[in-house]
C-alpha positions in Angstrom: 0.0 0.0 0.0 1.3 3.1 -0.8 0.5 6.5 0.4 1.4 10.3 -0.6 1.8 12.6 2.4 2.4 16.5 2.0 2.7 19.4 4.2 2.5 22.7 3.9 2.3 26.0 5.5 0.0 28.2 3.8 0.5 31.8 5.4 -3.2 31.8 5.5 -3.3 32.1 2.0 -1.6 35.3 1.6 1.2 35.2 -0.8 4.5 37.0 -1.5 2.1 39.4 -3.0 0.3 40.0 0.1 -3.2 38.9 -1.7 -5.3 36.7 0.1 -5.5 34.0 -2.7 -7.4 30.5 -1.9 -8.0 29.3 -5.1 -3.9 29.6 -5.4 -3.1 27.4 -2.5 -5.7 25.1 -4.1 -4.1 25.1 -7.7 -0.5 24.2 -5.0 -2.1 21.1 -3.9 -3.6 20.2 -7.0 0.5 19.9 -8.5 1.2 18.0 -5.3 -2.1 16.0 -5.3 -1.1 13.8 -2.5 -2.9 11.8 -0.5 -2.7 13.4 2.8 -1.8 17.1 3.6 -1.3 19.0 6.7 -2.0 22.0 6.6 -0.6 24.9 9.1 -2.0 28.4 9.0 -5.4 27.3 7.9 -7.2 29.4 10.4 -7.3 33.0 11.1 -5.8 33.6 13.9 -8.4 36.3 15.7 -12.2 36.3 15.6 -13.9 32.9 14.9 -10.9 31.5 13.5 -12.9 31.3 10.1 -10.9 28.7 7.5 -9.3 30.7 5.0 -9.7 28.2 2.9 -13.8 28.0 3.2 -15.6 24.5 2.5 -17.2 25.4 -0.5 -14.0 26.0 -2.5 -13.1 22.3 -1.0 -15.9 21.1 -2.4 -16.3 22.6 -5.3 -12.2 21.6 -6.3 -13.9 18.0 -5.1 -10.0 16.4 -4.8 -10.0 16.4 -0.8 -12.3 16.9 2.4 -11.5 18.4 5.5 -11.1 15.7 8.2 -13.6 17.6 11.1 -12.5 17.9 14.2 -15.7 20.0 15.8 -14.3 22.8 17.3 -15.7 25.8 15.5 -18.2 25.9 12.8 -16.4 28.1 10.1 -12.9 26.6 11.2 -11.1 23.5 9.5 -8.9 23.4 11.9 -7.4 23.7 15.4 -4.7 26.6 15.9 -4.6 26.5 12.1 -3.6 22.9 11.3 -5.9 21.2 9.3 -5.9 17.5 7.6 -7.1 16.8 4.4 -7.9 13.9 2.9 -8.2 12.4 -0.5 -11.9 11.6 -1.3 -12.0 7.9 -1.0 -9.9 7.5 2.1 -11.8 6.9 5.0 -11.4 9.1 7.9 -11.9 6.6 10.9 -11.4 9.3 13.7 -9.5 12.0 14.5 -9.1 14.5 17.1 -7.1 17.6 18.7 -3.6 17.1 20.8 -3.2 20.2 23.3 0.5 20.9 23.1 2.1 22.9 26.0 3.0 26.5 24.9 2.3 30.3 25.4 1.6 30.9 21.5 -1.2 29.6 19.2 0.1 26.5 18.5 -1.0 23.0 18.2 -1.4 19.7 17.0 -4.1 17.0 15.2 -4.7 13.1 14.8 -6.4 11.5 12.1 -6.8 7.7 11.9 -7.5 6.5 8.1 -8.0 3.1 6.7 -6.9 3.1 3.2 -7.6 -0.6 0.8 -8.0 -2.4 4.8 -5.0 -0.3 6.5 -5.2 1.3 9.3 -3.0 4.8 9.1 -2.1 7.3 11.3 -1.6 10.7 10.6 -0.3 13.7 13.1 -0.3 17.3 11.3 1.4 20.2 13.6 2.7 23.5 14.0 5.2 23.6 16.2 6.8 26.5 18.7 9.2 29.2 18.3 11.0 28.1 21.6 13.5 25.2 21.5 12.7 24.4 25.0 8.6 23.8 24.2 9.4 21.9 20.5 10.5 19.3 22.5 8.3 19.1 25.0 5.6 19.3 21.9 7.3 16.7 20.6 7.2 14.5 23.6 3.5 15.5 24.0 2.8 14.0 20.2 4.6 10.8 20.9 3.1 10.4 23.8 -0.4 10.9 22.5 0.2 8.6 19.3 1.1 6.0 21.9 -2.2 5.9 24.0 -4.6 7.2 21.8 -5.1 3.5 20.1 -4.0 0.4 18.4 -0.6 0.7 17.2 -0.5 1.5 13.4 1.7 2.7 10.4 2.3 6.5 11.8 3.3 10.1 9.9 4.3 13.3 11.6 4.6 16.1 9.6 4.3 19.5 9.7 6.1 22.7 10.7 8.7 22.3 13.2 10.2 25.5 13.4 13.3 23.4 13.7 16.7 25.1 12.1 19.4 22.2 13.0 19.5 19.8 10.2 19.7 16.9 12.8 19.7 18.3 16.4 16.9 20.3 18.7 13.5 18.8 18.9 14.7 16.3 16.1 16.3 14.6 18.6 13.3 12.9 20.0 13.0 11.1 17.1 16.1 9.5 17.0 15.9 5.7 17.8 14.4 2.9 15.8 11.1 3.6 15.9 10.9 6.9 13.5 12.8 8.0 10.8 13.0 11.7 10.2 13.0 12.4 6.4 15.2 15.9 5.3 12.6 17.0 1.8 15.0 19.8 1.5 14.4 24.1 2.4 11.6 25.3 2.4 11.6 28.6 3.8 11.6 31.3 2.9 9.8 30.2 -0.3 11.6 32.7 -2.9 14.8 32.0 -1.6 14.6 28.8 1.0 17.7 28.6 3.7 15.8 26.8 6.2 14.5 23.0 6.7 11.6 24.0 8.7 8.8 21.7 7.4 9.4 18.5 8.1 7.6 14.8 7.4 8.8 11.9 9.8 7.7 8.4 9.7 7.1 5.5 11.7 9.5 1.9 11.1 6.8 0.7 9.0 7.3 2.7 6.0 10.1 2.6 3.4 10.6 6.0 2.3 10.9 6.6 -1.7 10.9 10.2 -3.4 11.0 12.9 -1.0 10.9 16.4 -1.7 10.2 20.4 -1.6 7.7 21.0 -4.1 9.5 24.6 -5.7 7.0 25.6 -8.7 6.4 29.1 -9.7 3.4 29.5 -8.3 4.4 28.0 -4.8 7.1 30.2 -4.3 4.4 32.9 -5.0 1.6 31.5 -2.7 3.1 31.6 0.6 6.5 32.3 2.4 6.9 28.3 2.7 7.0 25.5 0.3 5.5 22.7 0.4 7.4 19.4 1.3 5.9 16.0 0.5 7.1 12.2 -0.1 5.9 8.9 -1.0 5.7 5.9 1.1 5.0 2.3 1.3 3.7 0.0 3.7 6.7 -2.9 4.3 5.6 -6.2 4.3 5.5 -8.0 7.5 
């Protein structure tokens, strides 16, 4: 079984140009068209936290729905991270992980079943602080550990992480994950930075990974969009 994951940052929706553009992020994912994306920034930040990506222009591209989490009514998300989810792909639950920090940032779960396979997938945005990433990151683990049966797993989102291999990364680091590098990402005309991130549980094999750098992505936000392909190893 394979399965396409992607995330991406959207800036909600305001691009280099400083427009508010949906139907641009849209014609992003559409050149990515992976299975899964995280999404960060989904939300504004103030008010209602209305989607700035609203549901009918979800529905009306028809490619992906927003995995619901219940939380507000005009929102896709929760602190701006949002799942979506290939039309197709069940969505057997999913739900919110509190993360401890003193900004706006969080973290969400969605359990899949794609052809019979149970999947996992965590999107997040993660703090400023190196101190509270990794206690974020500890927070995620631990969730994905008691929140059910054990299952093929994907992290992925923005870590806010500059080291290439240290900080919050090194959480990850025994066998159980393996944290894939797509490449920089930010900022999107000129990237310097390996902020958005995709790590994976032991059950995958990793094939392609990579930032997706088209001219309209480096024009759409200030990141790019990062995404890979994986396959379920046979036990």
């Amino acid at each position: 079984m394979e399965l396409t994951v992607a995330s991406y940052n959207i800036h909600k929706a305001v691009g280099l140009d400083r427009r508010r553009d949906p139907e641009r992020i849209m014609a992003v994912l559409r050149e990515i068209d992976a299975d899964v994306i995280a999404l960060q920034e989904a939300d504004r930040r103030f008010g209602d936290r209305v989607s700035v990506l609203p549901r009918q222009v979800l529905e009306d591209h028809g490619h992906w729905q927003a995995v619901a989490l219940g939380q507000r009514p005009d929102s896709i998300g929760w602190h701006g991270n949002a799942v979506l989810v290939r039309r197709g792909i069940e969505v057997a639950d999913a739900d919110i992980v509190p993360l401890p920090t003193l900004e706006p940032r969080g973290a969400v779960r969605v359990d899949l079943v794609k052809h019979g396979q149970p999947v996992r997938v965590v999107g997040m945005h993660l703090d400023l602080s190196g101190l509270r990433r990794r206690q974020q990151v500890r927070t995620v683990l631990a969730h994905v550990e008691i929140c059910g049966e054990a299952c093929p797993t994907v992290l992925m989102g923005d870590f806010n992480e500059w080291s290439r291999t240290g900080g919050c990364l090194h959480e990850f680091h025994h066998d159980d994950w393996r944290v894939l590098a797509p490449g920089r990402s930010f900022p999107s005309r000129r990237p310097v930075a390996m902020l958005d991130r995709i790590v994976a549980s032991a059950d995958w094999d990793c094939g392609h990974c990579a930032v997706h750098h088209s001219a309209l992505a480096a024009r759409a936000s200030d990141h790019l969009p990062v995404h890979a392909r994986l396959t379920l190893l046979k036990k």
